[in-house]
MARBA-3410 file (N, C-alpha, C, O; in Angstrom, 1 decimal):
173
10.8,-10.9,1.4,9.3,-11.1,1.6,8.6,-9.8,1.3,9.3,-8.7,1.5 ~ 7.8,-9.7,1.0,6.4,-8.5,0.4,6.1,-8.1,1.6,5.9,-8.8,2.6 ~ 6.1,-6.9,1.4,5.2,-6.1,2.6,3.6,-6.6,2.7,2.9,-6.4,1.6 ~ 2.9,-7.1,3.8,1.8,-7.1,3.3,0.9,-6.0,3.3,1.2,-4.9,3.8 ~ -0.5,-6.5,2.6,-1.1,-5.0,2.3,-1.2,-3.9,3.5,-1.2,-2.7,3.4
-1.2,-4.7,4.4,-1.2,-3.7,5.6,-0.4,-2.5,5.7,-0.9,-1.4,5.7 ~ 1.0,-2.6,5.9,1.5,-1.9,5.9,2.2,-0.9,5.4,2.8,-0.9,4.3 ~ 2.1,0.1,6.0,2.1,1.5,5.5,1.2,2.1,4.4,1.4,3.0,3.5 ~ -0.2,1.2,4.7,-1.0,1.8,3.9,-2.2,2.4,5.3,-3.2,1.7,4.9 ~ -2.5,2.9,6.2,-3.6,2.6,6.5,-4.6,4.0,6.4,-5.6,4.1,7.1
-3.9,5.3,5.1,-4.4,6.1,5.4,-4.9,6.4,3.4,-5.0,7.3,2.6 ~ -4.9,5.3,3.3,-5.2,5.4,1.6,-6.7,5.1,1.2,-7.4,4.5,2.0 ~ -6.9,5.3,0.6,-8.8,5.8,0.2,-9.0,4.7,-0.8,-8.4,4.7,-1.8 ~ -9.9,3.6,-0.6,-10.1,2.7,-2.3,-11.7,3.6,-2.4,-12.5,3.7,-1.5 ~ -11.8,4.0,-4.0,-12.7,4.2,-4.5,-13.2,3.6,-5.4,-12.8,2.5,-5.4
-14.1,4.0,-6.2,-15.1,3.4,-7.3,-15.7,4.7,-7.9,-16.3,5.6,-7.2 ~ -15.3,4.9,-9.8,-16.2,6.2,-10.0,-17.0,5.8,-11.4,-16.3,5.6,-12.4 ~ -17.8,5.8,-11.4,-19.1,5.4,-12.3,-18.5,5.9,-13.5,-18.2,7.1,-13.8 ~ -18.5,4.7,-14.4,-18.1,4.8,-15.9,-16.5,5.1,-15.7,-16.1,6.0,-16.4 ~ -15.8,4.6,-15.1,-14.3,4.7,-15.1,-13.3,4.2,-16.1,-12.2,4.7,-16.5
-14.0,2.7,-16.4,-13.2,2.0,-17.6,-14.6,1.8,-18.7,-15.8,1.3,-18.6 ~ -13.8,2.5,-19.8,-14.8,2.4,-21.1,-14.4,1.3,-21.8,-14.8,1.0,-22.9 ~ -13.6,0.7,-21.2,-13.9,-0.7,-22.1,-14.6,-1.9,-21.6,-14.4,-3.1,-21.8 ~ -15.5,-1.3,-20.8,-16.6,-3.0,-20.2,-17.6,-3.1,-21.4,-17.6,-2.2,-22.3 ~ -18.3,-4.0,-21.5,-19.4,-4.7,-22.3,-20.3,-4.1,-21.4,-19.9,-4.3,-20.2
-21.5,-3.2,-21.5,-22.1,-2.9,-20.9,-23.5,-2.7,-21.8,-23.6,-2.6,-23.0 ~ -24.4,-2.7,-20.8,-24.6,-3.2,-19.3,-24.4,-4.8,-19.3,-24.5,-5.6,-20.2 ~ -23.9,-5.2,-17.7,-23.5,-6.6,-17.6,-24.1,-6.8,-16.2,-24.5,-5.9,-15.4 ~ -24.0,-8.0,-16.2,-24.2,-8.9,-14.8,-23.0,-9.7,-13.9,-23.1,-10.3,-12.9 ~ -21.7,-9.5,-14.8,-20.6,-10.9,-14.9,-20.2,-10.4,-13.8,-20.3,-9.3,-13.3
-19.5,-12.2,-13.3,-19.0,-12.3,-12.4,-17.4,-11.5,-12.1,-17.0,-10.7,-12.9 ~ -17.0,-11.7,-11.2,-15.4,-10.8,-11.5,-14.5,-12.3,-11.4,-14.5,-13.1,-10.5 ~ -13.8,-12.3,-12.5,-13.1,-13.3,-13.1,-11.9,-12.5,-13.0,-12.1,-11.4,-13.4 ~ -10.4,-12.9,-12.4,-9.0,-12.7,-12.3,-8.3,-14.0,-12.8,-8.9,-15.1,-12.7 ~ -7.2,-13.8,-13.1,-5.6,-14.6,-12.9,-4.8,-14.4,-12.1,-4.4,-13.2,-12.3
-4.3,-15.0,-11.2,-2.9,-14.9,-10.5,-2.3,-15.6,-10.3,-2.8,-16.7,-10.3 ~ -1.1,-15.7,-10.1,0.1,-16.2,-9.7,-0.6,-17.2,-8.5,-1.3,-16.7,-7.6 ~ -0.3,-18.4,-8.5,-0.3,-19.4,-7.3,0.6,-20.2,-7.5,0.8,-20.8,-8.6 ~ 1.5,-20.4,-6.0,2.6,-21.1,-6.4,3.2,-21.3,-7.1,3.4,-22.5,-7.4 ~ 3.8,-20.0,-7.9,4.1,-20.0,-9.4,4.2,-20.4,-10.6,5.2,-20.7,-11.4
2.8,-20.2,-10.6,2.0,-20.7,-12.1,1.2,-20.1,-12.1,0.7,-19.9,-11.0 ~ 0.5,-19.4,-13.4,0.0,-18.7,-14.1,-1.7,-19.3,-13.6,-1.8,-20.4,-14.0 ~ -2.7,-19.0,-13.0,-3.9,-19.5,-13.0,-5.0,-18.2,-13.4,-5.1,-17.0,-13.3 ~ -5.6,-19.3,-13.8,-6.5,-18.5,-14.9,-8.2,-19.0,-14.4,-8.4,-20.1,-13.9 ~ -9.1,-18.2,-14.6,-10.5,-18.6,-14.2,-10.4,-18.5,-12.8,-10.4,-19.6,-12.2
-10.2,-17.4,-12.0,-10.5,-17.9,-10.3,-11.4,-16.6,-10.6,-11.3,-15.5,-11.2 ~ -12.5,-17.3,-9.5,-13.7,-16.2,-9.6,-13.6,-15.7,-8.0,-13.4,-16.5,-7.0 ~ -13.6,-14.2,-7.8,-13.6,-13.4,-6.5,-15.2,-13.2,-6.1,-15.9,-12.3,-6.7 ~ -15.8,-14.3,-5.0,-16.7,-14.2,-4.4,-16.8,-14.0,-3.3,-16.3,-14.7,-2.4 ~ -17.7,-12.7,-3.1,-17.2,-12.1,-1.3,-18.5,-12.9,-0.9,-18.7,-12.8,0.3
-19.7,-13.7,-1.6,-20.5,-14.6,-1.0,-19.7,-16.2,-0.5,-20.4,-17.1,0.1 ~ -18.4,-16.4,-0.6,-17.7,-17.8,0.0,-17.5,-17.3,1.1,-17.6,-16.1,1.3 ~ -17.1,-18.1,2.1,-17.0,-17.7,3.4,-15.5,-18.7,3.6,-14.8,-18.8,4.6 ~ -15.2,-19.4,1.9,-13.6,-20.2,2.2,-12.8,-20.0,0.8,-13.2,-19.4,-0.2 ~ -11.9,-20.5,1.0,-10.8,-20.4,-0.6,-11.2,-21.4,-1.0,-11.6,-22.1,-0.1
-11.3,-21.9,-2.3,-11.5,-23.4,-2.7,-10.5,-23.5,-3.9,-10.5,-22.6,-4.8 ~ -9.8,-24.5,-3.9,-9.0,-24.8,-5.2,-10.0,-25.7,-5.7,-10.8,-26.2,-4.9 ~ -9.9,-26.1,-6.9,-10.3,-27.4,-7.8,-9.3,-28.7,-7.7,-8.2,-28.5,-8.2 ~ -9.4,-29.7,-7.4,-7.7,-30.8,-7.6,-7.5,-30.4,-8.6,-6.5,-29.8,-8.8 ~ -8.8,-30.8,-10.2,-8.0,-30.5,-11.4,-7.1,-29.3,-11.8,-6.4,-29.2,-12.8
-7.4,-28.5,-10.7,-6.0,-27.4,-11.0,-5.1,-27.8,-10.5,-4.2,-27.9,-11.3 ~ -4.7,-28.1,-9.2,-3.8,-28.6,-8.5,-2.9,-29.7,-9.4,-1.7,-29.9,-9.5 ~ -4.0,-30.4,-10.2,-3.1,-31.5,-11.2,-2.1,-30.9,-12.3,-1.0,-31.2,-12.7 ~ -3.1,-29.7,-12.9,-2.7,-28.7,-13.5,-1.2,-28.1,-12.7,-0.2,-27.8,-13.4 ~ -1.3,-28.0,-11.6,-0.2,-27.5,-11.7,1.3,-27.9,-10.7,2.1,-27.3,-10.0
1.0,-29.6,-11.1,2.0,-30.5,-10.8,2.1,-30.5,-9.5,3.2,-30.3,-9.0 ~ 1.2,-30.6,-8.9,0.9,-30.1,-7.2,0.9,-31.6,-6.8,0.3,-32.3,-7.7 ~ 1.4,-32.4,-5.6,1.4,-33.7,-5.7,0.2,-33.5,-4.9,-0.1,-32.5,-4.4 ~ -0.4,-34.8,-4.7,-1.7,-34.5,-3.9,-1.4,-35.0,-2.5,-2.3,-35.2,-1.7 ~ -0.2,-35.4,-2.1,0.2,-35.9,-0.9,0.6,-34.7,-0.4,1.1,-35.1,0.7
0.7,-33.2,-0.5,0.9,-31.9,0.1,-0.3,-31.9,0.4,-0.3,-31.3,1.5 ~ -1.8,-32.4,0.1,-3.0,-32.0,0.7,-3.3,-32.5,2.8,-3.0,-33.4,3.6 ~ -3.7,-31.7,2.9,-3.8,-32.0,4.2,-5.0,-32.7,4.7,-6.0,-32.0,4.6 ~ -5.1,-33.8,5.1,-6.3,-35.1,4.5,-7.3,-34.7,6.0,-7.4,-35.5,6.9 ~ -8.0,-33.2,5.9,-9.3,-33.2,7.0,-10.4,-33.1,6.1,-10.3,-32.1,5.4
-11.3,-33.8,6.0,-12.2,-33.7,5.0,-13.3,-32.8,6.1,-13.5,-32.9,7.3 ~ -13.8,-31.9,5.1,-15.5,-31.0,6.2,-16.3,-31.0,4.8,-16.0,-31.5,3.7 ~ -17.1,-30.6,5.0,-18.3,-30.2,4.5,-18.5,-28.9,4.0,-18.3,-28.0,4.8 ~ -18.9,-28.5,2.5,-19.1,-27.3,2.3,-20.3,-27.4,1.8,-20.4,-28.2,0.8 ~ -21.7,-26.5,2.4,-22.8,-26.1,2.0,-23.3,-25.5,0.9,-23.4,-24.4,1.4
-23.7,-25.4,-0.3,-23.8,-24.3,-0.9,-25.4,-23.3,-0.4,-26.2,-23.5,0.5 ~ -25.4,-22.3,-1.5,-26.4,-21.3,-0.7,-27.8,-22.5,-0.9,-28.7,-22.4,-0.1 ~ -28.0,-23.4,-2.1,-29.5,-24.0,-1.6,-29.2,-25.1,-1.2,-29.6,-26.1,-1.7 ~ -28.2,-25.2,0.0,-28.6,-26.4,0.7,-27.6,-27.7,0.1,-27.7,-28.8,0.6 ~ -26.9,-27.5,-0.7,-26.2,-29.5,-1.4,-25.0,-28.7,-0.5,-24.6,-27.6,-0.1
-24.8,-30.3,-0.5,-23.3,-30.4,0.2,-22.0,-31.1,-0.8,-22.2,-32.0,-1.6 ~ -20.7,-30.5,-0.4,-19.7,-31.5,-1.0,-18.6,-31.8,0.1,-18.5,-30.9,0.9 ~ -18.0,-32.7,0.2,-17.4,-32.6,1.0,-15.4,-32.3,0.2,-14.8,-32.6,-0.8 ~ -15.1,-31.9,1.3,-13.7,-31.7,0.7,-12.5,-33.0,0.7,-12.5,-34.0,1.4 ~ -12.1,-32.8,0.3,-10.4,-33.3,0.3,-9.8,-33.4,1.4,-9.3,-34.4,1.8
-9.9,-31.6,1.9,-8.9,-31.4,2.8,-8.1,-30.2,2.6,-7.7,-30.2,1.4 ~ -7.7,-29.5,3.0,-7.0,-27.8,2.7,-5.4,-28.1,2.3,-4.8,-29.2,2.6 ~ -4.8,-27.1,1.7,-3.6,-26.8,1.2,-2.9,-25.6,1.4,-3.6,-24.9,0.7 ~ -1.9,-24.6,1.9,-1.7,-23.5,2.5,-0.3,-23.4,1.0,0.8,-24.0,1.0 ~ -0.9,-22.4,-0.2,-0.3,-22.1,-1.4,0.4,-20.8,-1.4,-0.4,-20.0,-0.8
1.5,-20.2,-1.8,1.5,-18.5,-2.1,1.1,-18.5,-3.2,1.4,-19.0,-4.3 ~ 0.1,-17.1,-2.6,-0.5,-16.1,-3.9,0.0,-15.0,-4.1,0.4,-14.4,-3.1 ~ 0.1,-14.2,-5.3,1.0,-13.1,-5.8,-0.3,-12.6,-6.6,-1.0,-13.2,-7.4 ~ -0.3,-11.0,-5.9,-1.1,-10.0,-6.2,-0.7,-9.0,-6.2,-0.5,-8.4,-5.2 ~ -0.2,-8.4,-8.0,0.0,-6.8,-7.6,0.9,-6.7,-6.6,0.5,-6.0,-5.7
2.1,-7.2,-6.5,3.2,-6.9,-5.8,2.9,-7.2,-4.1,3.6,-6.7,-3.3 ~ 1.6,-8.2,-3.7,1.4,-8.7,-2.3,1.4,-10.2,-2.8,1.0,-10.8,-3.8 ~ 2.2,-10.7,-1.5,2.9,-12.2,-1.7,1.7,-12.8,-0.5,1.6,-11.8,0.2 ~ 0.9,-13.6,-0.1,0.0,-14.4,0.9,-0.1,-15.6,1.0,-0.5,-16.0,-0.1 ~ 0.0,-16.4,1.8,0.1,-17.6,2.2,-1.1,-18.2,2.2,-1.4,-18.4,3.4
-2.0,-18.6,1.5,-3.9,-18.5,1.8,-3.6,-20.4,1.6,-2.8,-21.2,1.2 ~ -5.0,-20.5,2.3,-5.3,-21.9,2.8,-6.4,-22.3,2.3,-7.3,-22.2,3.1 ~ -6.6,-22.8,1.0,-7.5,-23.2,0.3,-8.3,-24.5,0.7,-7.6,-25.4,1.3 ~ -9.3,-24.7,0.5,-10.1,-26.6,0.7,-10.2,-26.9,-0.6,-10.8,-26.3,-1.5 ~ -9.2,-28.3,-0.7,-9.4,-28.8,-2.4,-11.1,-29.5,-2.3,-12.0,-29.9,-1.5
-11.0,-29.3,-3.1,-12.7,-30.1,-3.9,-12.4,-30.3,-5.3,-12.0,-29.5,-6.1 ~ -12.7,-32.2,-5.7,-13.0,-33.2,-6.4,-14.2,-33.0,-7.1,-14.9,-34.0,-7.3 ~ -14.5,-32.0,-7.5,-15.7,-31.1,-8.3,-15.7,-30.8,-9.8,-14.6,-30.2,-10.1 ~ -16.6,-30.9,-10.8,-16.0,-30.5,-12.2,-16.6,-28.8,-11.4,-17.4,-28.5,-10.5 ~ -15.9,-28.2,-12.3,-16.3,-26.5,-12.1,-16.0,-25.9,-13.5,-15.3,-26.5,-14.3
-16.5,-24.7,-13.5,-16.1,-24.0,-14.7,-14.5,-23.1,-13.9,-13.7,-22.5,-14.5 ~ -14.7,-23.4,-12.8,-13.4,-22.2,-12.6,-12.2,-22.9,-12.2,-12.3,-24.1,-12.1 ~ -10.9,-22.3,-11.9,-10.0,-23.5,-11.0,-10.0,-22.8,-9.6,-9.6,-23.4,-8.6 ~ -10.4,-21.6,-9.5,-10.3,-21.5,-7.7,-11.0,-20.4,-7.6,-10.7,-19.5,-8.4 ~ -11.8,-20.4,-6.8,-13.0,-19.2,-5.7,-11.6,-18.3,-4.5,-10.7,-18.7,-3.9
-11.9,-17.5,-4.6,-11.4,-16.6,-3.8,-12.6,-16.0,-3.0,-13.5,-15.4,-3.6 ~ -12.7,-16.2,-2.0,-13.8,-16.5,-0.4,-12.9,-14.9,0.5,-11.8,-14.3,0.6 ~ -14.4,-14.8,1.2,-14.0,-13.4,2.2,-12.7,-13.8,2.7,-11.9,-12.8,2.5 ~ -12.0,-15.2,3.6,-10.9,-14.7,3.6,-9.8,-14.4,2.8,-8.9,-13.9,3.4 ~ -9.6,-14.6,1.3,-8.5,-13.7,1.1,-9.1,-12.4,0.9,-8.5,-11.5,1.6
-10.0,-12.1,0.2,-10.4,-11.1,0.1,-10.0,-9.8,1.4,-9.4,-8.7,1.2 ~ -10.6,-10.4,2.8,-10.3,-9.9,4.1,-8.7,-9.8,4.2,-8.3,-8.6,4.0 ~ -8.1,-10.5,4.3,-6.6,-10.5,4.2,-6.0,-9.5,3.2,-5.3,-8.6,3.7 ~ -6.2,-9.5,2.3,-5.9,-8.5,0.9,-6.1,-6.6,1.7,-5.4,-5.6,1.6 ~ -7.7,-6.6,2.4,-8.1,-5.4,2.8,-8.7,-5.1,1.5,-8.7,-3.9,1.3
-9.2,-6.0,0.3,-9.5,-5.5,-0.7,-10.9,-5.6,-0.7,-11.5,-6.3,0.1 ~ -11.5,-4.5,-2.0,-12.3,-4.5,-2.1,-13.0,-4.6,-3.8,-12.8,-3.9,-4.7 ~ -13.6,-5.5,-3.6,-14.3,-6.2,-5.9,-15.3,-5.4,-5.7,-15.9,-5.1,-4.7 ~ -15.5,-5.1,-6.9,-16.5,-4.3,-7.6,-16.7,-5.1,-8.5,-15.7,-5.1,-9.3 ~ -17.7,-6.0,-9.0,-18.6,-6.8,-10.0,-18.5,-5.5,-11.0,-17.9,-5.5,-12.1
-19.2,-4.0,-10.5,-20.0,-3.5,-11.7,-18.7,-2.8,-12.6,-18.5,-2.7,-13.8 ~ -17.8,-2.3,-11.4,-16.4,-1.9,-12.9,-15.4,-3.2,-12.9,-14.3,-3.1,-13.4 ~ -16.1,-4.4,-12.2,-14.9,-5.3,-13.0,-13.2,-4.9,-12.3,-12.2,-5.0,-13.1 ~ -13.0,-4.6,-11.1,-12.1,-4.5,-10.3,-11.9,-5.2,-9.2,-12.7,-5.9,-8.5 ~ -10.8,-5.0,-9.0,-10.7,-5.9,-7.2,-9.6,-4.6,-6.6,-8.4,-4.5,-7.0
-10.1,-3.8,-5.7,-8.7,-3.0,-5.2,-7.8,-3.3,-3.5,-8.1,-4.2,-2.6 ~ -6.8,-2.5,-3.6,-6.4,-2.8,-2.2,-5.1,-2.1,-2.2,-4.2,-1.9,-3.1 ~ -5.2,-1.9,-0.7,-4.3,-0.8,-0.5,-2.7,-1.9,-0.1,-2.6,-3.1,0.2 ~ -1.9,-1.0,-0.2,-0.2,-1.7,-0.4,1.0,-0.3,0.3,1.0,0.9,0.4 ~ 1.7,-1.1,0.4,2.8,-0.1,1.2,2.8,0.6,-0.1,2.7,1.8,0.1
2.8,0.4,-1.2,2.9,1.5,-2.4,1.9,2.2,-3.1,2.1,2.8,-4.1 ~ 0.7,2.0,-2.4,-0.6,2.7,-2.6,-1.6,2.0,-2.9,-1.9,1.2,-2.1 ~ -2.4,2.1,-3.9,-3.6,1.3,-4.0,-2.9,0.6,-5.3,-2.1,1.0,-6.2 ~ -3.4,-0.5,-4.9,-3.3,-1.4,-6.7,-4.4,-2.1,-6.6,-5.0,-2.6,-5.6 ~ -4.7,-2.0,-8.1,-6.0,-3.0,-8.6,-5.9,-4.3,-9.5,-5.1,-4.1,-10.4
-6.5,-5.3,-9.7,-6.4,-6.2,-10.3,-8.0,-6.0,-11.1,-9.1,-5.8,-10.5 ~ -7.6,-6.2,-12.8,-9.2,-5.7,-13.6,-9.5,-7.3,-13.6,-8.6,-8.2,-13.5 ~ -10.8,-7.3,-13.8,-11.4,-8.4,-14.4,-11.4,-8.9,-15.5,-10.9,-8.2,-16.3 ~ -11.7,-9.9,-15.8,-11.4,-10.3,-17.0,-13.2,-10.9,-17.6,-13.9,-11.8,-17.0 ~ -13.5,-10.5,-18.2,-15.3,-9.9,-18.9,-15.3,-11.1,-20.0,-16.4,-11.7,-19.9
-14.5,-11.7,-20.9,-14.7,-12.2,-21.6,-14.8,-13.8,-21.1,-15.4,-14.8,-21.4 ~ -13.7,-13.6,-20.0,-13.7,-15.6,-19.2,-14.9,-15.2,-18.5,-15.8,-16.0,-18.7 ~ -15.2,-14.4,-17.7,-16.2,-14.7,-17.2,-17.4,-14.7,-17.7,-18.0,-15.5,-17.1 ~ -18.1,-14.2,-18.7,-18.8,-14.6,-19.8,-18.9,-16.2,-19.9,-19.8,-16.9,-19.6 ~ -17.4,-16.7,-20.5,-17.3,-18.1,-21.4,-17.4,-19.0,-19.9,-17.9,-20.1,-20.1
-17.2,-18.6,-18.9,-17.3,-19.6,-17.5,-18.7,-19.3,-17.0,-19.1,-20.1,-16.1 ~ -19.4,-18.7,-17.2,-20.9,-18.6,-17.0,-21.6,-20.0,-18.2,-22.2,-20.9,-17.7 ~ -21.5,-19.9,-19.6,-22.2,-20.1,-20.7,-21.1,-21.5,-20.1,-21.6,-22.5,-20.7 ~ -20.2,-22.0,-19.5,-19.7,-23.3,-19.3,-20.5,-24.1,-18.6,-20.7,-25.3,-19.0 ~ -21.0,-23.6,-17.8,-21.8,-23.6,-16.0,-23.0,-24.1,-16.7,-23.1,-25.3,-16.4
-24.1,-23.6,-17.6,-24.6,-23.5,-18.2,-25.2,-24.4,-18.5,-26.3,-24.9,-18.2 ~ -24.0,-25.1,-19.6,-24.0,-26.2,-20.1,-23.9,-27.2,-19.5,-24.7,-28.2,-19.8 ~ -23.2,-27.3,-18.5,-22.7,-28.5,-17.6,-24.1,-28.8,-16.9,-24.3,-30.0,-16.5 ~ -25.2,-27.8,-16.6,-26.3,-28.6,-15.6,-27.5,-28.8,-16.7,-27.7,-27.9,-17.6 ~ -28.2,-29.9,-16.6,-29.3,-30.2,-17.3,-30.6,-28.8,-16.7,-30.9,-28.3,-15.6
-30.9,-28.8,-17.7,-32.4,-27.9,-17.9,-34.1,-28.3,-17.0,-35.1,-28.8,-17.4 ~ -33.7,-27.8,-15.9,-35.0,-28.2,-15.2,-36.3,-27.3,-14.7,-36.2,-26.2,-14.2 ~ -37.2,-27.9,-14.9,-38.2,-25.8,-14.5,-39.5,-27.0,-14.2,-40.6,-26.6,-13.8
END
């Protein structure tokens, strides 16, 4: 088992230094778009929002990734968005996630939703991790029994998952 991030890190510094990676598209707005390992498979498009207050998988990823839907755990709640719609869930799933050498057991709520992404990463992993995203350099850091490690963003999906989003809602003003 992986040490989690906790330990034997609690005297390590995460910073941020203006203009650090010369390879962003700049100036930007984008979201911070990662891949990681979930129950080992390769997932692609999870967006790190420290505005979720939950994990959310997509089912279509779960189908994606041969996940039977009878491992879902059938409590359906309600999730709010910030103006007010509601969806309601599925029901949560408890998956391991692999980060940069931290193994976590995180407890996602499926949602029956088309999305541009396959999973939201919400303050709790974020909190769990001890990490901290930076939108503007396109990181996510966190400290580890072996120091800090970072996970970069990925600038070009998140781009093409914005201009998806996009598409997907009709034009109203």
């Amino acid at each position: 088992m992986s040490p989690t991030p906790q330990t034997g890190a609690s005297n390590l510094v995460l910073s941020f230094i203006d203009n650090e990676d010369s390879t962003l598209i700049n100036p930007h707005h984008d979201a911070l778009v990662i891949s990681l390992l979930i129950a080992n498979c390769l997932i692609k498009r999870i967006l790190i929002d420290n505005g979720s207050s939950t994990n959310v998988i997509f089912l279509s990823a779960l189908k994606e990734m041969n996940i039977d839907e009878a491992h879902i755990h059938r409590r359906s709640t309600v999730l709010v968005g910030f103006s007010g719609e509601q969806k309601f869930t599925l029901g949560d799933i408890t998956l391991p996630v692999y980060a940069a050498g931290v193994n976590l057991h995180i407890t996602f709520v499926v949602l029956d939703s088309p999305s541009a992404y396959n999973v939201i990463l919400g303050r709790p992993w974020i909190h769990d991790m001890r990490a901290v995203p930076s939108t503007f350099h396109q990181v996510i850091r966190f400290p580890t029994a072996w120091g800090v490690r970072e996970i970069k963003g990925e600038q070009a999906t998140s781009r093409d998952c914005y201009r998806n989003t996009l598409r997907a809602k009709p034009a109203t003003l």
